[in-house]
C-alpha positions as CSV (number, residue, x, y, z in Angstrom):
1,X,104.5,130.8,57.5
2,X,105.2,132.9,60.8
3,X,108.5,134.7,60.7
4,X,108.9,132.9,64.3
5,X,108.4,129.8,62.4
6,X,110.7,130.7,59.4
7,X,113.1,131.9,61.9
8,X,113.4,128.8,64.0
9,X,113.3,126.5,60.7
10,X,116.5,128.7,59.5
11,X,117.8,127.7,62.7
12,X,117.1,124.0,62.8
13,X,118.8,124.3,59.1
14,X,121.7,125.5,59.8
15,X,122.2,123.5,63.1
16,X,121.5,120.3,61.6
17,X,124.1,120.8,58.6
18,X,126.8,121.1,60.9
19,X,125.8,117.4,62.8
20,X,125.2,114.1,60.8
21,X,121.6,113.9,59.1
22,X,118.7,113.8,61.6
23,X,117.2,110.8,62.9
24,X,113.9,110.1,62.3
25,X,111.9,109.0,65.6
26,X,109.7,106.9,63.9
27,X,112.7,104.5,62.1
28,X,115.6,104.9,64.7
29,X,116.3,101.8,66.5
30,X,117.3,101.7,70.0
31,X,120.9,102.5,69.6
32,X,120.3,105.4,66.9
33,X,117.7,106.7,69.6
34,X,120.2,106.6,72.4
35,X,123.0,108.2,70.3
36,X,121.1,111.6,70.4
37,X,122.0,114.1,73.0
38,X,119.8,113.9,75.7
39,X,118.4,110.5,75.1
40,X,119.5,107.9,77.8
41,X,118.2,104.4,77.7
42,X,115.3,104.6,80.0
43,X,113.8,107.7,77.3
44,X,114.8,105.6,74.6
45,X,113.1,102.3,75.3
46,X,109.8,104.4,76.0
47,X,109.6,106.0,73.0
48,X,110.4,102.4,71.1
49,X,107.5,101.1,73.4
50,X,105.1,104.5,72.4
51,X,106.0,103.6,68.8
52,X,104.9,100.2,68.9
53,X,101.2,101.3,69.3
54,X,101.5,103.3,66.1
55,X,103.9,105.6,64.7
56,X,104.0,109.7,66.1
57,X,102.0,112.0,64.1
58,X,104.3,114.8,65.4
59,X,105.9,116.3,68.4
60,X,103.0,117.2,70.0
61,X,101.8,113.6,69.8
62,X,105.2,112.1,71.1
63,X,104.7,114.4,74.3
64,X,101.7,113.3,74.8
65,X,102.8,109.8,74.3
66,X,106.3,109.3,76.0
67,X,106.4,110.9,79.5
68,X,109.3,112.8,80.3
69,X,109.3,114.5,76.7
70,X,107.6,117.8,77.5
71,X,108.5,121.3,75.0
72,X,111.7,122.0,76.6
73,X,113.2,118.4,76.4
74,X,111.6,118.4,72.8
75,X,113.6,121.4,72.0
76,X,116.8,120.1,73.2
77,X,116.2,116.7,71.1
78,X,115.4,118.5,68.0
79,X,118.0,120.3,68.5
80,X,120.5,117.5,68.7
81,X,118.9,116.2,65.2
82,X,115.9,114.4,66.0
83,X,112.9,114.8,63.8
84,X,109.3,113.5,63.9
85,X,108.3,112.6,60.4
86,X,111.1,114.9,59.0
87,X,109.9,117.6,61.3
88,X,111.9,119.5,63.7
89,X,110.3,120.6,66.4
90,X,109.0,124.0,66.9
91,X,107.9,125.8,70.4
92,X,104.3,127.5,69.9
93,X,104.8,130.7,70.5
94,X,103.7,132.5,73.6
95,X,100.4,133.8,74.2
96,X,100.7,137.5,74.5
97,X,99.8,139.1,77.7
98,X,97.0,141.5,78.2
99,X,98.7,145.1,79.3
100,X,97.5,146.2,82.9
101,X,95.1,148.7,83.4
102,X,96.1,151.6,85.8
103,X,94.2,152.0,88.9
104,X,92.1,154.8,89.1
């Protein structure tokens, strides 16, 4: 496991022991859904509509499934204690730039 990984896993940890126990995307019903920071009605009943043509592998797949959930909005969800399959969600990390060559 990356140390960016193990980093923001530590984080989610620590986060999520302070608020109530996450809620699983997968089992919440509409009211648990809407009870998460971030999550108004309108994203709630889209995921519940998502979920109905099969459960979410993980967050990559509930991006790609509910619009409006993009990595930023995922980040701020997990953050708030939801989880996808028990899985917080974790931000691939950025490609590294190629350094500039000087002119000549």
């Amino acid at each position: 496991m990356s140390l960016l990984r193990r980093f923001a896993v530590l984080v989610w940890l620590l986060a999520s022991s302070v608020h109530a126990a996450p809620t699983e995307v997968n089992r919440a019903t509409l009211a648990q859904l809407e009870s998460i920071t971030g999550v108004g009605p309108a994203l709630a009943q889209r995921i519940l509509d998502a979920r109905e043509r099969g459960a979410f592998i993980d967050w990559r797949d509930l991006q790609a499934r509910v619009a409006g959930v993009g990595p930023g909005s995922a980040a701020k969800l997990s953050a708030a204690g939801l989880v996808v399959n028990g899985q917080p969600f974790v931000a691939a990390p950025a490609a590294a730039s190629k350094p500039r060559r000087a002119a000549p």
